[in-house]
N, C-alpha and C positions, 0 to 999 in steps of 0.2 A: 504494500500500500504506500501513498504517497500521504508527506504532509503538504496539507492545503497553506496556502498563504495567511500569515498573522497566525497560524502555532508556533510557537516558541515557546524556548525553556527558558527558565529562571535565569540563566548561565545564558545568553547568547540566541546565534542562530541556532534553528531548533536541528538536529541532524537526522537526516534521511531515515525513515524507517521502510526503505526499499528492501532490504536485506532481511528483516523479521520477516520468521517465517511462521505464517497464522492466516491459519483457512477462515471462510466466510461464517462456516460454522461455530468457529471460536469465537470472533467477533460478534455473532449473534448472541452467544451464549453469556458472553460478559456483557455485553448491552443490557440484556435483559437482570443479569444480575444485579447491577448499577441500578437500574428503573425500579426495580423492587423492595431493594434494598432502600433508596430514595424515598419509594411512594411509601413505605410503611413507617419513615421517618414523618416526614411531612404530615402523615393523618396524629402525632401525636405532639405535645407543649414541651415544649425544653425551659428548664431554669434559665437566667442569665447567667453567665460564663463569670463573668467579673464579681457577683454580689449572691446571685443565689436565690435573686428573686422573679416573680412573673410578670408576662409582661403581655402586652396586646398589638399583634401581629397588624402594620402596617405598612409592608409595601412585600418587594421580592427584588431577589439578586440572583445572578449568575454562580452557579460554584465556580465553574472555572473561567477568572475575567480574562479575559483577553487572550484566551486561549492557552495560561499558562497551568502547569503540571500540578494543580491543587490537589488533584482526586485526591492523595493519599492523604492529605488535613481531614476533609471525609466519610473516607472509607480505610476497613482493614485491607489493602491492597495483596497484604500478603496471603489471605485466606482467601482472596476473591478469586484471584489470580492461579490460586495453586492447583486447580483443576484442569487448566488449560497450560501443557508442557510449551513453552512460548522461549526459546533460545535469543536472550537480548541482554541489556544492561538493565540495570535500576532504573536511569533517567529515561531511556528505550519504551520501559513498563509504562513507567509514569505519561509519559506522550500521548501514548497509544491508547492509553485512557481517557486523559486527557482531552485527544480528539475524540473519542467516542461522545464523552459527554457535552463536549460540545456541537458534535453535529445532533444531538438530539436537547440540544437546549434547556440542559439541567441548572432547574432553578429551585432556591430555597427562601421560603418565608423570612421578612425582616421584622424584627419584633422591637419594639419600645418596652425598656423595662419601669414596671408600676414604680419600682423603689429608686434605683440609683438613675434614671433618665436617659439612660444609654440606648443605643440600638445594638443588636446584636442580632447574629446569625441564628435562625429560631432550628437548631440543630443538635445533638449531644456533641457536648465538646469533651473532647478526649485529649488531656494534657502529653500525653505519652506519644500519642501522631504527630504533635504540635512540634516537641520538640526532635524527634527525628527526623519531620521533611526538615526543619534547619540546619540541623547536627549535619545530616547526609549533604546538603549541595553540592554539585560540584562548582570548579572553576570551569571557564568555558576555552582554557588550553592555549591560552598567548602565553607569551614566554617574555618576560624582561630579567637579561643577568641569569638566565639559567632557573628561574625561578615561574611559577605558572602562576600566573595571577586573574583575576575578572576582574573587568570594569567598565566605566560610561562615561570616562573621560574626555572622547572622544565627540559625546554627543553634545550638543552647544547649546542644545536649552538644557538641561541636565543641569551642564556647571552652572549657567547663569543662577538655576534654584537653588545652587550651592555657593554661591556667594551672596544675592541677593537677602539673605536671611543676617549676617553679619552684619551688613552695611546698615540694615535695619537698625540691629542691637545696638550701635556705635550711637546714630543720632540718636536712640533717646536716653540711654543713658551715660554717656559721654566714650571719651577715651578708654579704650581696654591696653592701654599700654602701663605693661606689668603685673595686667590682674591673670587670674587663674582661670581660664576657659575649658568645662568639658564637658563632651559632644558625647554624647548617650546614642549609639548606632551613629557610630562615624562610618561606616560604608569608608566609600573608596581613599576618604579622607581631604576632601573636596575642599570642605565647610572646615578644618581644622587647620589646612593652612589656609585660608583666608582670613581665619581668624590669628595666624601668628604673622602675617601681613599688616594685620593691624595692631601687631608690639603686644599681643599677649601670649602667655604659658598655654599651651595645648598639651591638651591629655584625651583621650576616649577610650570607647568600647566599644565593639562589635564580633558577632560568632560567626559572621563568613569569613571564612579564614584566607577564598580567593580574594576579597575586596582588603581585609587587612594589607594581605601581602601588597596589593597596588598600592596601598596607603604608602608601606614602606618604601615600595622599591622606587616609587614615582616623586614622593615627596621627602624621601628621608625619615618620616614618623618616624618614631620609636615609642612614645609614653601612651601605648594602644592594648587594653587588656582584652584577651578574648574570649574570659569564662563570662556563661552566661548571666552570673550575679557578679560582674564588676564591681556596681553602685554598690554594694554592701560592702565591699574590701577598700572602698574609699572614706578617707578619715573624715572625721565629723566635723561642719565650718570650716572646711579646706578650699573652697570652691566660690569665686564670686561672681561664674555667670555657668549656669549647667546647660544646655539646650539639648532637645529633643525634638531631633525631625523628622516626620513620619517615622515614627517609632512607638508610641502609644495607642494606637491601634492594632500593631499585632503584639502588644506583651497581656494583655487579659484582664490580668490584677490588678485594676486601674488605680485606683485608692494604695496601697498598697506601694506601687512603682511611685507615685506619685511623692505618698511622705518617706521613702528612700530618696527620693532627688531633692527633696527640702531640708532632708538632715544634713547634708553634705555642701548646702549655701552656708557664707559666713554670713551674720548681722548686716543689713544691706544689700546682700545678693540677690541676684536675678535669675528667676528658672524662666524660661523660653520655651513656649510647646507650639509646635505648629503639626495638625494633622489633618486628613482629609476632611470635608465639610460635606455631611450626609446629607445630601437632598432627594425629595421626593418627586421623582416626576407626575407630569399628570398621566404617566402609560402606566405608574403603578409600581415603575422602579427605583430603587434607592440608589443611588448612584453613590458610588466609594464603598460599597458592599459586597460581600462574597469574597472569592478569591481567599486571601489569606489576610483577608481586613473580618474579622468577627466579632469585633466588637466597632461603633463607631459615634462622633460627639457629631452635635451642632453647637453655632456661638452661644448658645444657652447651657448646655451640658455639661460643655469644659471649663466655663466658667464656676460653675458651681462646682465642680470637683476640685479644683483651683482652690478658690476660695477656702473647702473644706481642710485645707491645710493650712490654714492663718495667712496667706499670702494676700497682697494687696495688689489688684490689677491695676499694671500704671497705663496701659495701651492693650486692645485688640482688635484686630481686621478679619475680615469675613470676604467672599467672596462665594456667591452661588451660581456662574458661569451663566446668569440670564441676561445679563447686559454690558455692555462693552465696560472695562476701566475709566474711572475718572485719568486725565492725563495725569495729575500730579501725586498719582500712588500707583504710575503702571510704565515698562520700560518694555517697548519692543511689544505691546499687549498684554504680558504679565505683570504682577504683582510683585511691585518694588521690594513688598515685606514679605514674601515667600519664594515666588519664583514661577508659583505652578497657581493655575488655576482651580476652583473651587476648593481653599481651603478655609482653614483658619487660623489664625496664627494668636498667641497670648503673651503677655510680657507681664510678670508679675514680682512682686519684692517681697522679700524675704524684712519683716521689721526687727 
């Protein structure tokens, strides 16, 4: 079989599944299991993932957005899978799932929860899938120095959302030369030197181990941890600007990640959270949902979680992608203060 155009992996271009070898029968046969498996989820309520509480189902999402290799967030992939002898790799598996579900248009109920205001994927969520599709990724096989690294440095809106978010932090709260900046999912490492461009201490964390390596090998990093509770191994009041981008939408524990990133601001410091901006369309879908987004805020939600940690909002920006940018908050079309459209971004101090 062939991948269609716009399947890709996590990693890159998506690679050929010309060479699997899997009859029409087999692909029948996991189709149907996926559908079933699906529809008997769907006729039932899931708690929220983050808090524990119920909530009331309104909109739907893709599982798999944009065609990337979600199925295993979920599904037991390895149980589904194991009846059908299919000679491939892990990410191979994951594909070829991946397109199944997306040529049949697998979608999951989006739920508002009654108690913490969130949205979330109205799904069981299984902390142990959660963290093997990230543990497992691979790199997508460039090579710098002998070293295999992933990355998007190459892509020129990308970076722009990876500086754009700095230049932000600088005008409202002044000069960061010589304060202590760290980037919670620093990815490729983008946004960490941009921010020691602008004369401060960078430090981060992240568990793709491809995008770390780019961090290094591209920029030099070094002060980049990669176990997946970092923020805990960082000292208390060490920190006088934490940001997280796109990164609080896939960690779960949202309350939780949150007063871990406030114990590690000094008196004055600033936590920065910019993350996708859930909207409902009028077709009924939630836009920034599914995929490996399962939990998700509006300018309402994340302010209130915010808040719930003593913090005081000095600024937040919104964007719902239904009408063009004001000129003087948008460069190029985008969003001066984030980069990317329909998000939201929050700047809040630490007293």
């Amino acid at each position: 079989m062939s991948v269609p155009v716009g399947l890709a992996s996590e990693f890159g271009r998506a690679p050929s599944l010309d060479h699997v070898r899997v009859t029409n029968a087999d692909l029948q046969g996991i189709t149907k299991a996926l559908l079933e498996h699906g529809g008997s989820v769907v006729a039932r309520r899931w708690p929220c993932p983050s808090c524990g509480g119920m909530g009331t189902r309104v909109a739907a999402a893709p599982l798999v957005g944009r065609g990337q290799p979600y199925g295993r967030i979920y599904f037991d992939l390895d149980r589904l899978l194991a009846p059908w002898p299919i000679e491939a790799t892990r990410l191979e598996l994951d594909l070829l799932v991946a397109h199944l579900m997306l040529q049949r248009n697998m979608r999951a109920p989006v739920a508002r929860c009654a108690n913490c205001d969130l949205f979330y994927v109205d799904w069981p969520y299984d902390q142990g899938r959660v963290d093997e599709f990230y543990a497992s990724r691979e790199t997508n096989g460039i090579m710098l120095n002998g070293v295999e690294v992933s990355g998007r440095g190459h892509i020129a809106t990308f970076v722009y959302s990876k500086i754009a978010l700095p230049l932000h932090v600088e005008a409202l709260v002044g000069s960061l030369r010589g304060k202590t900046v760290f980037d919670l999912g620093c990815a490729e490492g983008i946004m960490m030197e941009a921010f020691r461009h602008l004369g401060a201490h960078v430090i981060g964390s992240d568990v793709d181990r491809g995008k770390v390596a780019y961090a290094r090998q591209v920029f030099g990093l070094t002060g980049i941890d990669e176990r997946p509770d970092a923020i805990d191994h960082q000292a208390t009041e060490s920190v006088d600007v934490l940001v997280s981008y796109h990164t609080l939408e896939h960690l779960i524990q949202v309350d939780s990640w949150l007063s871990s990133m406030t114990s590690v601001l000094r008196p004055g410091g600033y936590l920065v959270i910019s993350v996708p901006n859930v909207v409902i369309r009028s077709t009924g879908e939630a836009v920034e949902m599914g995929g490996d987004h399962l939990i998700g805020f509006d300018t309402a939600s994340l302010r209130r979680h915010i808040e719930a940690q003593g913090l005081s909002v000095v600024d937040i920006k919104s964007d719902d992608g239904s009408a063009p940018l004001q000129t003087s908050d948008s460069i190029l079309g985008l969003p001066n203060w984030s980069g990317r459209r329909v998000d939201v971004t929050v700047v809040a101090r630490r007293s």
